[in-house]
C-alpha positions as CSV (number, residue, x, y, z in Angstrom):
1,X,173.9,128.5,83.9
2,X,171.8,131.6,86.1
3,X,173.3,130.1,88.8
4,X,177.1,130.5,87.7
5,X,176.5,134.0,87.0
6,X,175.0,134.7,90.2
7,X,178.3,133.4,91.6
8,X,180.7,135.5,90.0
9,X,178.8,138.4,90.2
10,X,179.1,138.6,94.1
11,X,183.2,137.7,93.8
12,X,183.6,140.9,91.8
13,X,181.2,142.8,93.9
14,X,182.1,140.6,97.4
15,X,182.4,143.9,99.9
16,X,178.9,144.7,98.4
17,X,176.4,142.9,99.6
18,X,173.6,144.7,98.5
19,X,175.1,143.8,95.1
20,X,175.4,147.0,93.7
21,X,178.5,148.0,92.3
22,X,181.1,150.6,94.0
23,X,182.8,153.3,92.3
24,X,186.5,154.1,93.4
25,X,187.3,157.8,92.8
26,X,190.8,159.5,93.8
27,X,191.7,160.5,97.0
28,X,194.3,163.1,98.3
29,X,195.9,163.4,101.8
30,X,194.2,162.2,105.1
31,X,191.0,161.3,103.0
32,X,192.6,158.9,100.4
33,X,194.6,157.2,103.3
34,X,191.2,156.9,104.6
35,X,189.6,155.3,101.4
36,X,192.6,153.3,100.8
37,X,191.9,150.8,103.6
38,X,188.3,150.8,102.6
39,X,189.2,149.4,99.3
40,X,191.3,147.1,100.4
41,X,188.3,145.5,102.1
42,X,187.1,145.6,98.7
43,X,190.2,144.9,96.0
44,X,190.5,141.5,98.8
45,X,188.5,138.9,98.7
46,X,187.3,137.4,102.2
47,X,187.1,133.2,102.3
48,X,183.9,132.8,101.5
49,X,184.2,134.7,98.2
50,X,187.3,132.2,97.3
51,X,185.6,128.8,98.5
52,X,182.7,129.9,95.6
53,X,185.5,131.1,93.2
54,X,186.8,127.6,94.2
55,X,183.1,125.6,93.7
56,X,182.8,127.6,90.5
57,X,185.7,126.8,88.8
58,X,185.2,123.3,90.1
59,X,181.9,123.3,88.3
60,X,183.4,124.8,85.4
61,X,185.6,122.2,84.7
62,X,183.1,119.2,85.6
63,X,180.7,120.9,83.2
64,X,183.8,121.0,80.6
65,X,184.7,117.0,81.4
66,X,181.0,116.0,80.6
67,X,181.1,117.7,77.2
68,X,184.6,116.3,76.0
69,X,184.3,113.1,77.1
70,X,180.8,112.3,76.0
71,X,180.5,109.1,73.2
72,X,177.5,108.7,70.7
73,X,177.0,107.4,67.6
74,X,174.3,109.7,66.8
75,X,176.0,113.8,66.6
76,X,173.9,116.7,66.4
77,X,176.9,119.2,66.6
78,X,179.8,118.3,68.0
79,X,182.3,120.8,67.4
80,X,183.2,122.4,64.0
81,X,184.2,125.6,62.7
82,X,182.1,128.5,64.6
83,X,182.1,132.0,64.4
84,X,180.9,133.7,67.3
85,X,178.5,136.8,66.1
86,X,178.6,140.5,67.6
87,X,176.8,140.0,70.1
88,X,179.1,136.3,70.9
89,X,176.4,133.5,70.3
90,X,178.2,130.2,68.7
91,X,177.1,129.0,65.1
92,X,176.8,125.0,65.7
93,X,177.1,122.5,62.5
94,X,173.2,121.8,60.8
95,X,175.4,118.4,59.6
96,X,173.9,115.1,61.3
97,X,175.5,112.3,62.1
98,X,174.1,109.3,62.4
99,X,176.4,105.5,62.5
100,X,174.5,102.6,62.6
101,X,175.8,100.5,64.7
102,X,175.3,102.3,68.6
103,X,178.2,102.6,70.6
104,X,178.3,99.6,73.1
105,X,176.2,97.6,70.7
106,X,177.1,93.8,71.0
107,X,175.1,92.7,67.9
108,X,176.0,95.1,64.8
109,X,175.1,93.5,61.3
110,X,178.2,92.5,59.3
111,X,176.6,93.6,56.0
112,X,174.6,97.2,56.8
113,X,177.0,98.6,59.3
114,X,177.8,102.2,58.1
115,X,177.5,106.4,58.4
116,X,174.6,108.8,57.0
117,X,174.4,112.5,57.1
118,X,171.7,114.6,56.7
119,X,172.2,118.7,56.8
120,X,175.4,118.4,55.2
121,X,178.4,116.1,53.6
122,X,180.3,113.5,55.2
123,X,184.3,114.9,54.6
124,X,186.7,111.8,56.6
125,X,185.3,108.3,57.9
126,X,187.8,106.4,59.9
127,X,186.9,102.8,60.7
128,X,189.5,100.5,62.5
129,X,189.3,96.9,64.3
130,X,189.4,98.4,67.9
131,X,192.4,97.3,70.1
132,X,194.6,96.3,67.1
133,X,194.1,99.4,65.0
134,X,194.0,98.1,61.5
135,X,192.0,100.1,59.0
136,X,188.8,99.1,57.2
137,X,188.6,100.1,53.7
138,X,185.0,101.9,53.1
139,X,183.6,104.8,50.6
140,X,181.7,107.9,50.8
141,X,179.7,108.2,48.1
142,X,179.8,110.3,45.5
143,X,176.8,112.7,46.9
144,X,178.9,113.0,50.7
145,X,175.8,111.2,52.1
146,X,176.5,108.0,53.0
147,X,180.1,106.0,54.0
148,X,180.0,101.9,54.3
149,X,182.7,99.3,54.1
150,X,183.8,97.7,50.9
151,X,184.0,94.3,52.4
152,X,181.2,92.2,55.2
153,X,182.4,92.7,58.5
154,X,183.8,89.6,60.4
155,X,181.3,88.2,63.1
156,X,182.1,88.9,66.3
157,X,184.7,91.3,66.2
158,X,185.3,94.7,67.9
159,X,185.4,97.7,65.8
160,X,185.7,101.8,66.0
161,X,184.2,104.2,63.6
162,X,185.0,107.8,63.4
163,X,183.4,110.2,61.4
164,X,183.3,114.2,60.5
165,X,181.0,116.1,58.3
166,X,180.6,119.7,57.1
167,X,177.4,122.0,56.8
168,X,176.4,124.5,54.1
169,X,178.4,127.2,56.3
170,X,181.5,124.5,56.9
171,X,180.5,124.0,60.2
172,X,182.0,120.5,61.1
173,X,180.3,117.9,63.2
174,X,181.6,114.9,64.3
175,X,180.2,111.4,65.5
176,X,182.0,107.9,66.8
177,X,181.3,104.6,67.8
178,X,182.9,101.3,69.8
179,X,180.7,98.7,68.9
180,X,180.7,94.5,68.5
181,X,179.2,92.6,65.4
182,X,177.3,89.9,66.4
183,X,179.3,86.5,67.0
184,X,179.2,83.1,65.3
185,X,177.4,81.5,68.2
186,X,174.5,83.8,68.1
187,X,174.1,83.7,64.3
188,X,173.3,81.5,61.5
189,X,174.3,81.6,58.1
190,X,173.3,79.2,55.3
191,X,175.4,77.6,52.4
192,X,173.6,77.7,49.3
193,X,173.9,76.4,45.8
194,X,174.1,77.4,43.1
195,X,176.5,80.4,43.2
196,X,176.1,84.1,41.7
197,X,176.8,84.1,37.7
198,X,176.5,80.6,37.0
199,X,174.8,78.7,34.1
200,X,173.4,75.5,35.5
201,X,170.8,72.8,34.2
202,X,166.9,72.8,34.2
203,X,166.8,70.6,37.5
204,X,169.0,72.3,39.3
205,X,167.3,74.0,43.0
206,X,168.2,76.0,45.3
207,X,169.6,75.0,48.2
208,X,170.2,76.4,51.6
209,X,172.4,74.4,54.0
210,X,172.3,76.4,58.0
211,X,174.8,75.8,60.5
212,X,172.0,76.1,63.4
213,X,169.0,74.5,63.7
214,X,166.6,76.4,62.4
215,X,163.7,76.1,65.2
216,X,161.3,79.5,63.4
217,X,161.2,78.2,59.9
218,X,158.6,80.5,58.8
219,X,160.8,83.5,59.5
220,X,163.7,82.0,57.4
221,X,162.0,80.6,54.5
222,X,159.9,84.1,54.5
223,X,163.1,86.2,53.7
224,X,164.5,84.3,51.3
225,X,162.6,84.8,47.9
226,X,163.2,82.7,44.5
227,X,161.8,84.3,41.1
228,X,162.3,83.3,37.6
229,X,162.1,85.2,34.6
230,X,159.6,82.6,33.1
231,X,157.0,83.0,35.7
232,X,156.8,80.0,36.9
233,X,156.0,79.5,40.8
234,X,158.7,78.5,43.3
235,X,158.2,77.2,46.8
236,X,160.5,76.2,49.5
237,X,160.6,72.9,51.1
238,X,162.1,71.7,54.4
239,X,164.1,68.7,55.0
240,X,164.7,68.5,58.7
241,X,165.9,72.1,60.8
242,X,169.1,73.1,59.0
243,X,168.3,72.6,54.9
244,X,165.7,74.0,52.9
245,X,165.3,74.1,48.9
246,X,163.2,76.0,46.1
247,X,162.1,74.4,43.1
248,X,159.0,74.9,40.6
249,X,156.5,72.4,40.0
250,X,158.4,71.2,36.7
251,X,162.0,71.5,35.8
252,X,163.2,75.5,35.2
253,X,162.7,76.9,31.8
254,X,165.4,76.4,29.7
255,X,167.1,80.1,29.2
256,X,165.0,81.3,31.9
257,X,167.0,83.8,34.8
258,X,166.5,82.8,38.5
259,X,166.9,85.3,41.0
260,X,167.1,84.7,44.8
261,X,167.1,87.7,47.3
262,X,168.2,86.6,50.9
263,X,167.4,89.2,53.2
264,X,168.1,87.0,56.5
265,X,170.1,89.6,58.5
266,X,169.1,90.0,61.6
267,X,166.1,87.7,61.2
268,X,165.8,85.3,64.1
269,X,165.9,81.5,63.4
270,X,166.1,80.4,66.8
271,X,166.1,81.8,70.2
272,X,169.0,84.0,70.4
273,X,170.3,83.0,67.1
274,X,169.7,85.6,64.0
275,X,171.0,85.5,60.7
276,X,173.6,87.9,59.1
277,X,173.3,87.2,55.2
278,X,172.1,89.7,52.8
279,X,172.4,89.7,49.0
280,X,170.7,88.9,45.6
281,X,172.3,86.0,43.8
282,X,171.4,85.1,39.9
283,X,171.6,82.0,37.7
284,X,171.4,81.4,34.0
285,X,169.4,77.9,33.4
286,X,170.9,76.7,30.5
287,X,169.6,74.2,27.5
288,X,167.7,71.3,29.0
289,X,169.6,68.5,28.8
290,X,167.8,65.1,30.3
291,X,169.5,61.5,30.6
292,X,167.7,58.4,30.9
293,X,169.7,55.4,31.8
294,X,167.4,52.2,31.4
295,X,168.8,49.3,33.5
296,X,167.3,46.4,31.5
297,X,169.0,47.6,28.2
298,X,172.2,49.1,30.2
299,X,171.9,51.9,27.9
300,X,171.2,56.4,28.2
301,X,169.6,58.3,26.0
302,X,170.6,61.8,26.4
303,X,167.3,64.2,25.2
304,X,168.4,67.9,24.7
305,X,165.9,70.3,24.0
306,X,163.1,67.6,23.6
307,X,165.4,66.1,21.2
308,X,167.3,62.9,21.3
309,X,170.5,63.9,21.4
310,X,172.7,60.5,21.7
311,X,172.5,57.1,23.2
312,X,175.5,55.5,25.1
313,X,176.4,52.2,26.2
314,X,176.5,52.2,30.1
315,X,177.3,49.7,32.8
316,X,175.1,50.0,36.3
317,X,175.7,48.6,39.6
318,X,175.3,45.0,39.5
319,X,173.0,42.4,41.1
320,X,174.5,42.7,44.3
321,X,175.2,46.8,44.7
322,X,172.4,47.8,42.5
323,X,171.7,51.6,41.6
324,X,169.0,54.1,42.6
325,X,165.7,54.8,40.9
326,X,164.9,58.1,39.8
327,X,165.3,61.5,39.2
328,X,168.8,62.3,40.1
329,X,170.5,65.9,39.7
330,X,174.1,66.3,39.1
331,X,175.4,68.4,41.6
332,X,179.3,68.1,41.4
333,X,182.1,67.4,38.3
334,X,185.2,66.1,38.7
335,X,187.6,65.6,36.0
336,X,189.3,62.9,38.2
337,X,188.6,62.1,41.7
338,X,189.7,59.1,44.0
339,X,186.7,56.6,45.2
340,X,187.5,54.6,48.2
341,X,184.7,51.6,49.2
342,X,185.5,52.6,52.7
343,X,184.0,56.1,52.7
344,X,180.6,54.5,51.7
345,X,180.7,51.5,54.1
346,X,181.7,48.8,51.6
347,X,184.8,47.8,53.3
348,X,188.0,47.7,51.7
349,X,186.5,46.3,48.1
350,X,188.2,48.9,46.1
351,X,190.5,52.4,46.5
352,X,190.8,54.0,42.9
353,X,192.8,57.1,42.9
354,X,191.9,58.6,39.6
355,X,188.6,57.9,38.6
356,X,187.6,60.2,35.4
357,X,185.0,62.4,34.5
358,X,183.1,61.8,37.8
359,X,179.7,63.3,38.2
360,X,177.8,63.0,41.7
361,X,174.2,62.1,41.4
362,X,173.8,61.7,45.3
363,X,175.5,62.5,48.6
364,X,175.7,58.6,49.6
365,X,177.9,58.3,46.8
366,X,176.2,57.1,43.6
367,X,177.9,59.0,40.5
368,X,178.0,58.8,36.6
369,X,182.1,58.5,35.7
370,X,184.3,56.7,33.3
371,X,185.9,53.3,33.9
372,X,189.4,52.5,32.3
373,X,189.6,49.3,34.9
374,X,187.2,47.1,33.0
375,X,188.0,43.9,31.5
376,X,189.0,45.0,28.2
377,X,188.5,41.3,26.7
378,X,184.8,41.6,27.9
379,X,183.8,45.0,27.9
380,X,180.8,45.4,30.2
381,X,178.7,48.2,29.0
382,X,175.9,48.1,26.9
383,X,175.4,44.3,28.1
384,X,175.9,44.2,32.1
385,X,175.7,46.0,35.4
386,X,179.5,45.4,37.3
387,X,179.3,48.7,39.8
388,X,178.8,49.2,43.5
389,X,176.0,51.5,42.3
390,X,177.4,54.0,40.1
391,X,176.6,54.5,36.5
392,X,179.9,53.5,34.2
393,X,180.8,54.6,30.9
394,X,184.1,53.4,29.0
395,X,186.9,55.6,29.4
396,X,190.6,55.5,29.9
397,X,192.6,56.5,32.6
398,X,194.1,59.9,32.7
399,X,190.8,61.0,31.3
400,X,192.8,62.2,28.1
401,X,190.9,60.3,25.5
402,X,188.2,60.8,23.1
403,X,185.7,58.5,25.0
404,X,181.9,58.4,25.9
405,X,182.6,59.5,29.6
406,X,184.9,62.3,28.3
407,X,181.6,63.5,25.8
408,X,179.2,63.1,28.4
409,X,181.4,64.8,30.9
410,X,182.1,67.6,28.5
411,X,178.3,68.1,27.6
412,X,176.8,68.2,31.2
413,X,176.0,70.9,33.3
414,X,175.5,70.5,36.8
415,X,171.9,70.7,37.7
416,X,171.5,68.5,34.4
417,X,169.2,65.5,35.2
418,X,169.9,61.6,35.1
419,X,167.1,59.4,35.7
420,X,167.4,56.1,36.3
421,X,164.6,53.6,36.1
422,X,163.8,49.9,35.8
423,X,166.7,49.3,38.4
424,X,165.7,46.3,41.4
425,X,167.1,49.0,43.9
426,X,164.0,51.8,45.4
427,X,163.5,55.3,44.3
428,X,166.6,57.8,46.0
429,X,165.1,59.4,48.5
430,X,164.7,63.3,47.7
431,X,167.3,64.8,50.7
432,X,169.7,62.3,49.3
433,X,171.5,64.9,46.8
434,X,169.8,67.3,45.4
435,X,166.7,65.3,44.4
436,X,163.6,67.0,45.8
437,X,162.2,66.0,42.2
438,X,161.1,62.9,43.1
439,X,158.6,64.2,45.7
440,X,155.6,64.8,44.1
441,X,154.2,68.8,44.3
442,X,151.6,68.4,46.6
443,X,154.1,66.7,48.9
444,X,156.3,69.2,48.3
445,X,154.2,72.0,48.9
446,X,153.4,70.2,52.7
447,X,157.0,70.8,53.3
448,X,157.1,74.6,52.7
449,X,156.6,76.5,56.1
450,X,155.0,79.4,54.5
């Protein structure tokens, strides 16, 4: 600011324009009359001195504007408590800011957004939904260093973040940022099974379900990693653009603990299109419990541990709707559930509104469940196959009673596997339901794009 200085020292010295300064002393009589209306040419400044008061000032406060209206998400030292020294230099805050999310930014991750410091402690974070004002619950934590949200963001919505911190000397600096997280329709995020916590059976995979088409596979399936505590190798498999499973070679180690970290945020899946998830699920693989249903005795043998556990009288789908072949995983329970021939293009042959202990083996409809319609003079099971496809097991309807469906329902898991075999019908094909087993692992290797 040389220049500044230059300015106001000729205002103070204007009548001088050697620029050195003039010393008034008293005058008497004639003389100080004299001297009187020489320093009034002094004491009064002529225009020229007042248009650069004017420009200086101006200046002054343009230079004032620039700093207090200045927004960055990044603050070195932007304000706090200074003490000016002897000599009247300003102490600025060693505190930095930094907010993750840049101001204007139209693409801010709904899981990482948040405040560091370094140089100092982080004393108030403010964040608010911008425009409606309502406040986002976050933490510092316990060290002052860092703030974040308690909750993921929403997609696509505007939000403000204030923050202040304090230096060793409790200089304050202070940082904030308007930014947007990124919207729905330029990110992905995939549905996956099973969830966090859960205890599921040995032939359960994972699954990932997108809502975009997935065009760069090999960027997905490369941040999503599945590991179990047994060792045993896992690879990914594609079916189509939007779903992708893990499984091992054979079915999961029973008691083993799977752990799948999904680091897709802000990963690109298709032009323009990134994803937003990131966390670590885990799942507890339970006993291994295996059921083989044997069309040409209408019978299942349920093996636990290696073990033949039980054997139960079924009834399959008959000659007309027969059932799947092959190795089916069950994927959903339902203590009662209504089944209408409609949904699964059968017409209108039947609409039951309380089927019991209901167990889907695939997503065209086949399930395991209890039947309380059956002719009770001529009890099918054991001796026929009268379904549209589904596996039946004598039950009664409120699915109160002490009944093989009730049992069977009682002891599965889902991720438990049914196999069917010796059925007329062709092996399920491995995207219908969870049932990437029946793909053999070479096959299911070729699928993998990594």
């Amino acid at each position: 600011m040389s220049w500044f200085c230059h300015v106001m020292a000729f205002v103070a010295h204007e009548g001088n324009l050697s620029g050195h300064p003039i010393t008034l002393s008293p005058r008497t009589g004639a003389d100080h009359a004299h001297h009187m209306k020489r320093e009034q040419l002094v004491t009064t400044p002529n225009k020229a001195a007042r248009r650069a008061l004017g420009a200086c000032a101006a200046l002054m406060v343009g230079a004032l504007t620039l700093t207090a209206c200045g927004g960055n998400a990044n603050a070195d030292d932007n304000g706090g408590d200074s003490k000016g020294s002897d000599k009247g230099s300003v102490k600025t805050s060693t505190a930095k800011i930094v907010i993750s999310a840049k101001y204007g930014s139209t693409d801010a991750s709904i899981n990482t957004t948040g405040v560091k410091v370094s140089g100092g402690k982080l004393t108030e974070v403010k964040m608010t939904v911008a425009g409606s004002g309502q406040a986002v619950a976050g933490s510092i934590s316990g060290d002052g260093g860092t703030w974040k949200p308690n909750e993921q963001l929403e997609r696509g919505t505007k939000y403000q973040i204030s923050a202040t911190a304090k230096d060793s000397g409790g200089h304050i600096s202070a940082a904030n940022s308007i930014f947007t997280t990124v919207t729905s329709s330029n990110s992905f995020i995939g549905t996956y099974t099973p969830d966090n916590g859960t205890t599921v059976g040995v032939g359960m995979p994972v699954s990932f379900n997108f809502d975009k088409v997935i065009s760069d596979k090999k960027a997905v399936q490369s941040h999503i990693t599945v590991t179990s505590s047994s060792g045993q190798k896992v690879v990914g498999h594609w079916f189509g653009s939007q779903r992708l499973d893990f499984r091992p070679q054979e079915y999961w180690k029973a008691g083993s603990k799977v752990t799948m970290n999904i680091d897709l945020d802000g990963v690109q899946g298709a032009n323009g299109v990134y994803g937003v998830q990131k966390k670590t699920v885990t799942f507890t693989i339970g006993r291994a419990q295996v059921s083989t249903v044997d069309v040409n005795t209408q019978t299942m043998t349920i093996v636990r541990d290696g073990k033949t556990f039980k054997t139960v009288p079924v009834s399959t789908g008959s000659p007309q709707h027969t059932t799947y072949n092959g190795q089916m995983v069950i994927s959903e329970k339902f203590v009662q559930t209504r089944m209408n021939s409609q949904t699964v293009g059968l017409g209108g042959e039947y609409d039951i509104p309380d089927v019991p202990h209901a167990m889907r083996l695939t997503n065209s409809g086949t399930f395991i469940h209890g039947n309380y319609w059956y002719d009770k003079s001529n009890p099918p099971f054991g001796r026929e196959g009268t379904s549209h496809g589904c596996v039946g097991l004598a039950d009664v309807q409120g699915a109160q009673g002490a009944t093989n469906a009730k049992w069977f329902y009682d002891n599965s898991l889902i991720g438990d596997v049914v196999i069917v075999k010796n059925s007329p019908d062709k092996t399920v094909t491995p995207d219908n339901g969870l049932n990437g087993w029946n793909l053999s692992w070479s096959d299911w290797i070729a699928g993998s794009a990594t």
